[in-house]
C-alpha positions as CSV (number, residue, x, y, z in Angstrom):
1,X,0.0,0.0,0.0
2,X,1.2,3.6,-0.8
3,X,2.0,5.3,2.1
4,X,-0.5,8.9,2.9
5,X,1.6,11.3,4.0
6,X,-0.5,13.6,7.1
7,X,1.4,16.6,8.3
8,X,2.7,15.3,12.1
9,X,0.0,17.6,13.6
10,X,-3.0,16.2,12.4
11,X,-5.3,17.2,15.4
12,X,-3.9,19.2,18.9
13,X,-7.5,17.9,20.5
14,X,-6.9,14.0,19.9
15,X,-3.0,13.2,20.3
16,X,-3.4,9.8,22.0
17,X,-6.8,8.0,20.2
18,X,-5.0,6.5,17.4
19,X,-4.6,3.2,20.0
20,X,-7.9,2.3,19.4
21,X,-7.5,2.9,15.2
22,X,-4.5,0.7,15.6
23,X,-6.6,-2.3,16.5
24,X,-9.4,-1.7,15.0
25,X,-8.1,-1.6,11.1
26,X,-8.0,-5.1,9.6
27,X,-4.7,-5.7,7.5
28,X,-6.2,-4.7,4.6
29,X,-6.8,-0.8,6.2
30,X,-4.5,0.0,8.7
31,X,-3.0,3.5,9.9
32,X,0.6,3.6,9.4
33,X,3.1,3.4,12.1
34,X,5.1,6.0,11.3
35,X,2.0,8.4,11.2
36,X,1.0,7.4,14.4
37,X,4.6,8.4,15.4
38,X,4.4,11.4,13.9
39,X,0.6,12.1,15.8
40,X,2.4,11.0,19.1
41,X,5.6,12.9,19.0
42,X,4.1,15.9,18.0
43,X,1.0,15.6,20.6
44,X,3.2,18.1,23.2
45,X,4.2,21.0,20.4
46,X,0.7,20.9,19.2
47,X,-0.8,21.5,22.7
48,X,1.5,24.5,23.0
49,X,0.1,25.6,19.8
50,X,-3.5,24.7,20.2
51,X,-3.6,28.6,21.7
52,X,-2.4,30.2,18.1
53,X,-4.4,27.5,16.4
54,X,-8.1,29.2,17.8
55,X,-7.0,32.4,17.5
56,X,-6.8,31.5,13.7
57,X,-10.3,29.7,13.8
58,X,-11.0,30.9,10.4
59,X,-8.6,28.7,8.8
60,X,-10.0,25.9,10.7
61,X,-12.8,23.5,9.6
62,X,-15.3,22.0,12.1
63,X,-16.8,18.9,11.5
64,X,-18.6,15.8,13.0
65,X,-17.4,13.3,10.7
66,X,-15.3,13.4,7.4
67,X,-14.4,11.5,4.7
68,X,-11.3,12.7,3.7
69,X,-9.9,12.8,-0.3
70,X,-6.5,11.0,1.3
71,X,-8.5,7.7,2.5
72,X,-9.2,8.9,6.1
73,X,-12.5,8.5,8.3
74,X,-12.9,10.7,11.0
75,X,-15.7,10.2,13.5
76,X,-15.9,12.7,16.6
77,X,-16.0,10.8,20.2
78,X,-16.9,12.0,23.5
79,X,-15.0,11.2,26.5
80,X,-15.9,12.8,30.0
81,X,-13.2,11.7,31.5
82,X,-10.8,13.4,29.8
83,X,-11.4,17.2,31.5
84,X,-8.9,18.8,28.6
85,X,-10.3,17.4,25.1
86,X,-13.5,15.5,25.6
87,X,-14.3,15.3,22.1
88,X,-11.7,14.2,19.6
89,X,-11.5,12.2,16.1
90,X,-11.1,8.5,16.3
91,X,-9.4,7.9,12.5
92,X,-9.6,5.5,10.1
93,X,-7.6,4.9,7.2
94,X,-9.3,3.0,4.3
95,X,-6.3,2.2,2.6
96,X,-6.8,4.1,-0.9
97,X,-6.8,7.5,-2.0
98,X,-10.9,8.0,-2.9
99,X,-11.9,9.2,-5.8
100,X,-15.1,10.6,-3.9
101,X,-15.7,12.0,-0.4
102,X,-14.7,15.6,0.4
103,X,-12.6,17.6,-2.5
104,X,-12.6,20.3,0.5
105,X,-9.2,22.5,0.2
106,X,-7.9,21.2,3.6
107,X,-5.1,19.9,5.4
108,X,-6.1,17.3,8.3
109,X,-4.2,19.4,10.8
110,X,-6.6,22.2,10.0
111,X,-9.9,19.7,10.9
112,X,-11.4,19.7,14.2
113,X,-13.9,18.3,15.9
114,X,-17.1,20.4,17.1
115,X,-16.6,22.6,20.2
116,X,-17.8,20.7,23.3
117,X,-21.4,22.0,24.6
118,X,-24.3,21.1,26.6
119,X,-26.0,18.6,23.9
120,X,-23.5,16.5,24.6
121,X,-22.8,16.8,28.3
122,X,-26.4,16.8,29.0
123,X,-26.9,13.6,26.6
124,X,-28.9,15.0,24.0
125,X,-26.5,14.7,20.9
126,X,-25.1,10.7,22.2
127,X,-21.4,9.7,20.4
128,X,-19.0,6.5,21.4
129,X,-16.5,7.2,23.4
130,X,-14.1,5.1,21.3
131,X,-14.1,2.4,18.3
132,X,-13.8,-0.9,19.5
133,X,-13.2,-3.9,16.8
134,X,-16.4,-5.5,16.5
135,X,-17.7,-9.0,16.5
136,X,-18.7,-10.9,12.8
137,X,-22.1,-9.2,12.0
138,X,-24.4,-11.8,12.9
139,X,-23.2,-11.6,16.7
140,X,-23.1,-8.3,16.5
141,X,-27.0,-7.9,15.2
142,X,-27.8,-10.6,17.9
143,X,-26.3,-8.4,20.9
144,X,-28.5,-5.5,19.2
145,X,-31.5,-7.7,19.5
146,X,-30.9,-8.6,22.9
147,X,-30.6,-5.0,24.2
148,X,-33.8,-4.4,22.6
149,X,-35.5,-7.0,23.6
150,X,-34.4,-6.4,27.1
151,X,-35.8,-3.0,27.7
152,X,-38.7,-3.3,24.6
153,X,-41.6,-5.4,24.2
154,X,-42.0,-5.7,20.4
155,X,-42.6,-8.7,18.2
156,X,-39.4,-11.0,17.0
157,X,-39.7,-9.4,13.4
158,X,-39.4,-6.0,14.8
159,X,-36.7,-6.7,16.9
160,X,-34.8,-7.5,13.7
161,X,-36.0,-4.7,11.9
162,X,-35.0,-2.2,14.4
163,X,-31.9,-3.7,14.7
164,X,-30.9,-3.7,11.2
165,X,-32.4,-0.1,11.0
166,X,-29.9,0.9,13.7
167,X,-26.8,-0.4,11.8
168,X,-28.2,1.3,8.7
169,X,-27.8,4.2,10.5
170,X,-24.0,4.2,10.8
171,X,-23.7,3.8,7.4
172,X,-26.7,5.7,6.1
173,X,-24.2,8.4,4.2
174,X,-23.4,5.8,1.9
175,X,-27.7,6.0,0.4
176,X,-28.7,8.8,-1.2
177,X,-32.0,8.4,0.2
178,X,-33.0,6.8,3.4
179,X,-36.2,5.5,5.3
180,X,-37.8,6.5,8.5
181,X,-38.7,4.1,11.1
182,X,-41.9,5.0,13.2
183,X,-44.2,3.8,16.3
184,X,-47.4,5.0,15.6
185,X,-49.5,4.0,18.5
186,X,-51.7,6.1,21.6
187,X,-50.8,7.5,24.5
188,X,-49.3,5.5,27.4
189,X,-48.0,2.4,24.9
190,X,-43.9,2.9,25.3
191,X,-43.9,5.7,22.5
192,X,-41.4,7.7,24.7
193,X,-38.9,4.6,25.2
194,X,-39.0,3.4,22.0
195,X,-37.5,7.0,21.3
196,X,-35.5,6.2,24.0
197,X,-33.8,2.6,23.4
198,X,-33.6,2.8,19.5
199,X,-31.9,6.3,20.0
200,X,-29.6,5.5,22.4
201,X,-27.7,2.8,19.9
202,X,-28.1,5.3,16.7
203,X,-25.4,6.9,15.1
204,X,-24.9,10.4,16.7
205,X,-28.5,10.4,18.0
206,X,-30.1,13.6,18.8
207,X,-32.8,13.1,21.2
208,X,-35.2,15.7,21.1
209,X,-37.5,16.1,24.3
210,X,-40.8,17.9,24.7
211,X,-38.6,21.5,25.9
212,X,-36.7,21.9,22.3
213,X,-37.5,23.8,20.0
214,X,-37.7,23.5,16.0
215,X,-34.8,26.2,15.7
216,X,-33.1,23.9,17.8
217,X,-33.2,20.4,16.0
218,X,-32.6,22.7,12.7
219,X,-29.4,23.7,14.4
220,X,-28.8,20.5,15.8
221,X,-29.5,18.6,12.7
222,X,-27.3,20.4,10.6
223,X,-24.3,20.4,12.7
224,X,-24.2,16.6,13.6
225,X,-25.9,15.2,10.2
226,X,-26.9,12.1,12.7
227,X,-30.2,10.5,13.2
228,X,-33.2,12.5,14.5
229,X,-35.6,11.2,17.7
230,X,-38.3,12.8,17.6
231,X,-42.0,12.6,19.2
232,X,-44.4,14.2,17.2
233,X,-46.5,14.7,20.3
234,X,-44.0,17.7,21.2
235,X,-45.2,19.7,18.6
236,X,-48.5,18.6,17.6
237,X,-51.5,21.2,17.0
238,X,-48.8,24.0,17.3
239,X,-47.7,25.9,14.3
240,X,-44.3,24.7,14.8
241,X,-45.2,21.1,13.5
242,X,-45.4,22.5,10.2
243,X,-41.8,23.3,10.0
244,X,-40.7,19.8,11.5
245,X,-43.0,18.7,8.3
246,X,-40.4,20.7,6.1
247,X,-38.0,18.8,8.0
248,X,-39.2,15.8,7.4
249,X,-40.7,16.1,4.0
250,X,-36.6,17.1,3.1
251,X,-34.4,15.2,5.2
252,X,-35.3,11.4,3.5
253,X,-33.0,12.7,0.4
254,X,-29.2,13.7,0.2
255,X,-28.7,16.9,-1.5
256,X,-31.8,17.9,-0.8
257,X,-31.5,21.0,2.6
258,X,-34.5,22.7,4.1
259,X,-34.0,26.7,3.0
260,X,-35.0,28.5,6.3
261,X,-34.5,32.3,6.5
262,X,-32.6,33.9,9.3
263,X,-32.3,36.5,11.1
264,X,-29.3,38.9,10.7
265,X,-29.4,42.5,12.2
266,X,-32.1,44.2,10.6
267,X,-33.0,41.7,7.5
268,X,-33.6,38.3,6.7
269,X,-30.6,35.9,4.9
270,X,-31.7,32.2,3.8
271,X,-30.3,29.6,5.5
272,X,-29.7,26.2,3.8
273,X,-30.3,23.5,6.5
274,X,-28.4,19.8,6.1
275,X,-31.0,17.6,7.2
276,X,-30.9,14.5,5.5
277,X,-30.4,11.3,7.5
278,X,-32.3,8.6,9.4
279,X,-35.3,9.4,11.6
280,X,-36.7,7.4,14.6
281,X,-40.3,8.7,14.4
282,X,-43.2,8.4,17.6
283,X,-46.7,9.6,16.7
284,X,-50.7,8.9,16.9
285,X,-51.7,9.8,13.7
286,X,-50.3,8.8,9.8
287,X,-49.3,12.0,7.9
288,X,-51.5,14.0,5.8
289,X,-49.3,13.8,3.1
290,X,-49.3,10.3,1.4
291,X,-45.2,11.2,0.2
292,X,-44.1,11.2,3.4
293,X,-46.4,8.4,4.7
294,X,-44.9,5.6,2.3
295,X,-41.1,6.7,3.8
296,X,-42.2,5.3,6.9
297,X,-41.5,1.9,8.3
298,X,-44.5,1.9,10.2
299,X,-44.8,-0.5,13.7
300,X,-48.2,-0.5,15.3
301,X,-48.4,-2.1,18.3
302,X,-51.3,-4.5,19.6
303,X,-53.1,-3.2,22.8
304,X,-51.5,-6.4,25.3
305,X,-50.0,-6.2,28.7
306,X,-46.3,-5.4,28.8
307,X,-44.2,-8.4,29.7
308,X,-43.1,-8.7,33.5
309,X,-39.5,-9.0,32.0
310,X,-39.3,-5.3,30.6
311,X,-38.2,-3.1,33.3
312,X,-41.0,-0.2,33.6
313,X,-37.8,2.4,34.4
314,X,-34.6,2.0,32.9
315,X,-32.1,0.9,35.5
316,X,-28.5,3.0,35.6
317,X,-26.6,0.4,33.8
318,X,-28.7,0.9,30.2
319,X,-26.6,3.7,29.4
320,X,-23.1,2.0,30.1
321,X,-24.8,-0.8,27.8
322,X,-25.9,1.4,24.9
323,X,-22.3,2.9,25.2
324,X,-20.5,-0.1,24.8
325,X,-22.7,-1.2,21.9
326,X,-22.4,2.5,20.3
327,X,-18.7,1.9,20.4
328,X,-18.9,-2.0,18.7
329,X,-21.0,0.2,16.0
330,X,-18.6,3.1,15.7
331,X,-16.2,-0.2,15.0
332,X,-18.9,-1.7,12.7
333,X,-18.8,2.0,10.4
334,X,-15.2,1.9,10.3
335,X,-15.0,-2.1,8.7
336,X,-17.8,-2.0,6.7
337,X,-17.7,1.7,4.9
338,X,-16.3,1.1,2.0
339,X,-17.3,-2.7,2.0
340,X,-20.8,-2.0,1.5
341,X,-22.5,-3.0,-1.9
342,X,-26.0,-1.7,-3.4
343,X,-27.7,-3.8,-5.8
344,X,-31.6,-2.5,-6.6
345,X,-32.5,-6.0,-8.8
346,X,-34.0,-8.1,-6.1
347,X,-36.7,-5.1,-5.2
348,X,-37.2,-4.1,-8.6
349,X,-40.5,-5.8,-8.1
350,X,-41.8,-3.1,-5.6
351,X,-43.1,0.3,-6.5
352,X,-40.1,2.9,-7.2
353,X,-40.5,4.7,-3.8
354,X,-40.0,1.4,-1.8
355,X,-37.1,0.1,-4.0
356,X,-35.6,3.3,-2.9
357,X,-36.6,3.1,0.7
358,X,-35.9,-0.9,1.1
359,X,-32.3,-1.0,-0.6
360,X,-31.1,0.4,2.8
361,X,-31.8,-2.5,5.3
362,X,-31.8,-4.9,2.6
363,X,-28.2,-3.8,1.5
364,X,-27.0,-3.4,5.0
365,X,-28.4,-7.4,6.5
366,X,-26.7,-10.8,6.1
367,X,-29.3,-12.8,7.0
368,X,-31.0,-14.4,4.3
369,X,-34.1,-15.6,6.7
370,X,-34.7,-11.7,7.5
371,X,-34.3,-10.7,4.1
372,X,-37.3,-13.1,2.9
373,X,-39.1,-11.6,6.0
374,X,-38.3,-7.9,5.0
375,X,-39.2,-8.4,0.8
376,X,-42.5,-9.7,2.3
377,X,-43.0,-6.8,4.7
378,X,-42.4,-4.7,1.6
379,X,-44.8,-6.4,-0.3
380,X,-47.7,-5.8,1.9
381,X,-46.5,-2.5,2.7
382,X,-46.5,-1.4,-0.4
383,X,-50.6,-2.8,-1.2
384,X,-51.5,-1.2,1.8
385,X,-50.0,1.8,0.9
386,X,-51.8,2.1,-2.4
387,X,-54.7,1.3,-1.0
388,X,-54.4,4.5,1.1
389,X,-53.4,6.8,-1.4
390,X,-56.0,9.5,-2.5
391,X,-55.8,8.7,-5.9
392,X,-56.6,4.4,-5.0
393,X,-59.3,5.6,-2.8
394,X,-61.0,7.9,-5.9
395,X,-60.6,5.0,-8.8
396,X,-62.0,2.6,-5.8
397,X,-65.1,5.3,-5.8
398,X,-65.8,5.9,-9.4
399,X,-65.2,1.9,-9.6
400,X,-68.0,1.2,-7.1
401,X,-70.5,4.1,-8.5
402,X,-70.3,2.8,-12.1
403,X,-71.3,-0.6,-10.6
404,X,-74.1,0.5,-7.8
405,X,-75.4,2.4,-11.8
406,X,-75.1,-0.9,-13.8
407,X,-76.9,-2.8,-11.1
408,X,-79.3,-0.8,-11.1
409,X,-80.3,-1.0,-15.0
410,X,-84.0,-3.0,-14.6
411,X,-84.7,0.2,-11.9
412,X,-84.0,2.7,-14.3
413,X,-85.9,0.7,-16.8
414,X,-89.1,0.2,-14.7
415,X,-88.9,4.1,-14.1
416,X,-89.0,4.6,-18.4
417,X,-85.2,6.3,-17.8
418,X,-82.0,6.0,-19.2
419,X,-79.2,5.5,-16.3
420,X,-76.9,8.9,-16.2
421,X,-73.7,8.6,-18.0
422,X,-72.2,10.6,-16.1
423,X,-70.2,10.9,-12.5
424,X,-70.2,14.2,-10.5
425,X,-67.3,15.4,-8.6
426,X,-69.2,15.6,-5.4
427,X,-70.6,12.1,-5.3
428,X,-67.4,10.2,-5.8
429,X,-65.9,13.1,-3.1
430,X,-68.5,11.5,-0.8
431,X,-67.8,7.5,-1.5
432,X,-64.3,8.2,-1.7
433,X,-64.6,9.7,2.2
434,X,-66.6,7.1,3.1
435,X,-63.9,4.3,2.2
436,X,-61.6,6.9,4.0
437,X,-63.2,6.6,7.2
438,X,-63.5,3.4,7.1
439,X,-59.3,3.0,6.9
440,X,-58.6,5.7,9.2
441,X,-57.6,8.0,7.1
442,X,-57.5,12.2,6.4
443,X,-60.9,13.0,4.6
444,X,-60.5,14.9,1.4
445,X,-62.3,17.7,-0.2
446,X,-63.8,17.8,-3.7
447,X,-60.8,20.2,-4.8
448,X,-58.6,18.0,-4.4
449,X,-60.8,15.1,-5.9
450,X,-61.3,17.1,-8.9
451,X,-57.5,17.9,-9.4
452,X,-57.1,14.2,-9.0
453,X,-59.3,13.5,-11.9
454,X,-57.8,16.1,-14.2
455,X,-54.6,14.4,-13.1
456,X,-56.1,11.0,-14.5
457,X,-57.0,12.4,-18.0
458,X,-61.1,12.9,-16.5
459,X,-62.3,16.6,-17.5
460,X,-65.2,17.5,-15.0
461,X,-67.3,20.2,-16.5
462,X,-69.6,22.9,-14.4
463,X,-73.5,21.8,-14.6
464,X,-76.2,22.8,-12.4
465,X,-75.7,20.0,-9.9
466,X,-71.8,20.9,-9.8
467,X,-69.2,19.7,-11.6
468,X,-69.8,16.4,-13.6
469,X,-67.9,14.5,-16.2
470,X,-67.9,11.0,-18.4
471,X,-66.2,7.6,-17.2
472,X,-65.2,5.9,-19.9
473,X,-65.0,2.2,-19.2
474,X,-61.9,1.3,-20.8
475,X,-60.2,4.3,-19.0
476,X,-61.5,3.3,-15.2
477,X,-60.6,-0.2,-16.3
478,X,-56.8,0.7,-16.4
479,X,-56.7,3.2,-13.8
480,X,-58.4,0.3,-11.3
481,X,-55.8,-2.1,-12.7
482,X,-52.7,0.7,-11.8
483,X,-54.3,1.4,-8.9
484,X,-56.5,-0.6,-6.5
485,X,-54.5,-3.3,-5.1
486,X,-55.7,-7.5,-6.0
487,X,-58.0,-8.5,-3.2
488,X,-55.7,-11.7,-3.3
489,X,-52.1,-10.2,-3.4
């Protein structure tokens, strides 16, 4: 391997955690020695010139993590313990130049971690303290599924799900889009330790109680580009849900920021927010917008009693548990970067949106058992989702209205009549509510139900009784076949 050459001075805030890099590289990736030399030797000049260094903080680049153009991964840590630099870079060196990652014009001696605040002494942003070489995947998922099913009560299949999701995490800058994984469930059924467990093993987990505000996890979310926990509850029926909508409605998608506009003396600059990353979701009711309700990987949970095993508070030693794991995963990130491969063709099958969704957990597991269990999952995901969407819901309507007029042919007849051949907007607005109801859904209003038929090729023109128009068969035919799921599938 060609040696990277790193100026001796690499970081004044992290001069002895390259032990821990040492051991965790596998032959194929290791730092060198004699840049760890270099790091070490020059650990006591760098401290005197960690002074001169601030007062030049405009040369200096800030970051979480980094993937550097030389090969390097950085990944900030936090260690209490150490009073002088809790938070430094654990490195690791992939061992190859990249050809992507950040073209930024930097040296690594001028790339720091973040400044150490309250988030993370008071636990709301959570990091490892260190990587530690972890164990072949499959153990690895299995200590995952313990911890969960230690301090959760959630079916088998979920436990696997959730722990997958939580790997994915760590990884999750290697997708260019990503799903969300939500509880949706009532009050007083674990919403708030769901939040809890799941975020407490994410990668740089920002756990967002009832007191913060959206400003707040904008900031947050942006700076640490880690995964969001988040109870909708907070926020709900208050105008700052809409913005954590925004949030959402950008943050499944790389490249894709939330443009806020802030405040700067006496006028207004916009602001491009990074939120893009995974999102453990809690809530008790689906979204409005049928977009952001297929991202979700939706868990409702069965009204039952909680099992006498689940401890009803969570005893001191979770969080040295959920460390130890975080630092097996920081480990995990480290060996499995670059090692991860995407391949679309086994969910090609599924709609677009949930081959984009899926490919996550389905790149990330090893186990063929849960991958059958996940493609099935999908599957009826994805046919309950179409069943839900408004434009399934208004086929399903015009569908049932053409057949309620046909059945009615020898009534029409007795009553000397022809049957109408027409639809109007209004009474497929009202069957399509009706079959809304019935699913639990968000009513819809004849607006929209008209801009859903202009959307289909169906021109509704004004009459007297409202606004009317002409099915023709072969037209509903097709749109029931793209759109109303098989009662069998």
């Amino acid at each position: 391997m060609t040696e990277t050459r790193v100026d001796p001075a690499t970081d004044t805030e992290s001069s002895n955690q390259l032990d821990t890099v040492a051991v965790t590289a596998p032959p194929s990736g290791v730092i060198l020695e004699s840049t760890k030399e270099q790091l070490e030797s020059a650990s006591e000049e760098c401290e005197k010139e960690a002074g001169k260094a601030e007062a030049a903080h405009e040369e200096l680049l800030r970051v979480t993590s980094l993937v550097h153009r030389n090969g390097y991964l950085l990944e900030t840590v936090y260690k209490p313990e150490d009073g002088k630099w809790p938070l430094r870079f654990n490195y690791y060196h992939l061992g190859k130049r990249r050809d992507f990652g950040s073209s930024i014009p930097f040296d690594l001696n001028k790339i720091k971690p973040p400044l150490l605040d309250d988030m993370v002494r008071q636990g709301v942003v959570l990091l490892p303290s260190r990587g530690i070489p972890p164990p072949a995947q499959a153990v690895l998922v299995d200590k995952l599924i313990r911890f969960i099913h230690r301090y959760l009560d959630i079916p088998p299949f979920w436990e696997k799900m959730v722990a997958h999701y939580i790997l994915m995490t760590w990884v999750y800058d290697r997708f260019t889009a990503v799903p969300y994984l939500r509880l949706l469930s009532e009050h007083g059924t674990g919403k708030s330790r769901f939040l809890q467990v799941v975020g407490a093993l994410c990668y740089k987990s920002i756990i967002c109680g009832g007191s913060i505000s959206v400003s707040a996890i904008f900031r947050l979310t942006d700076l640490w580009h880690g995964t969001l926990a988040l109870d909708e509850c907070d926020f709900n029926h208050s105008s700052e849900w809409v913005e954590v909508i925004r949030l959402l409605n950008c943050g499944y998608m790389a490249g894709l920021p939330a443009v806020r506009s802030e405040s700067v003396g006496r006028t207004f600059i916009p602001h491009a927010f990074h939120v893009f990353g995974p999102k453990i979701l809690a809530g008790r009711h689906r979204f409005a917008d049928s977009a952001l309700e297929s991202r979700c990987l939706t868990y409702t949970p069965e009204e039952r009693k909680l099992r006498d095993d689940v401890p009803r508070q969570l005893p001191g030693r979770f969080w040295d548990e959920a460390l130890d794991l975080r630092n097996y995963l920081l480990g995990w990130r480290f060996e499995n970067f670059d090692a991860l491969r995407v391949d679309e063709s086994p969910l090609l099958h599924l709609d677009a949106r949930l081959t984009q969704i899926g490919i996550t957990l389905y790149s990330i597991t090893k186990d063929e058992a849960f991958r059958e269990e996940y493609l099935r999952f999908l599957s009826e995901f994805g046919q309950e989702d179409r069943a839900e969407r408004p434009q399934s819901v208004v086929v399903e309507a015009m569908r049932d209205l053409i057949a309620e007029i046909e059945g009615n042919r020898d009534w029409y007849a007795e009553l000397s009549t022809e049957p109408p051949n027409f639809l109007t907007v209004k009474a497929v607005t009202d069957r399509a509510n009706a079959l809304i109801q019935e699913r639990g859904g968000n009513q819809i209003g004849p607006k929209r139900v008209g801009g859903i038929l202009r959307s289909m090729g169906l021109k509704p023109q004004r009459a007297r009784d409202g606004y009317r128009f002409s099915p023709d068969p072969n037209c509903i035919a097709q749109l029931v076949e793209k759109y109303v799921p098989k009662p069998d599938v």
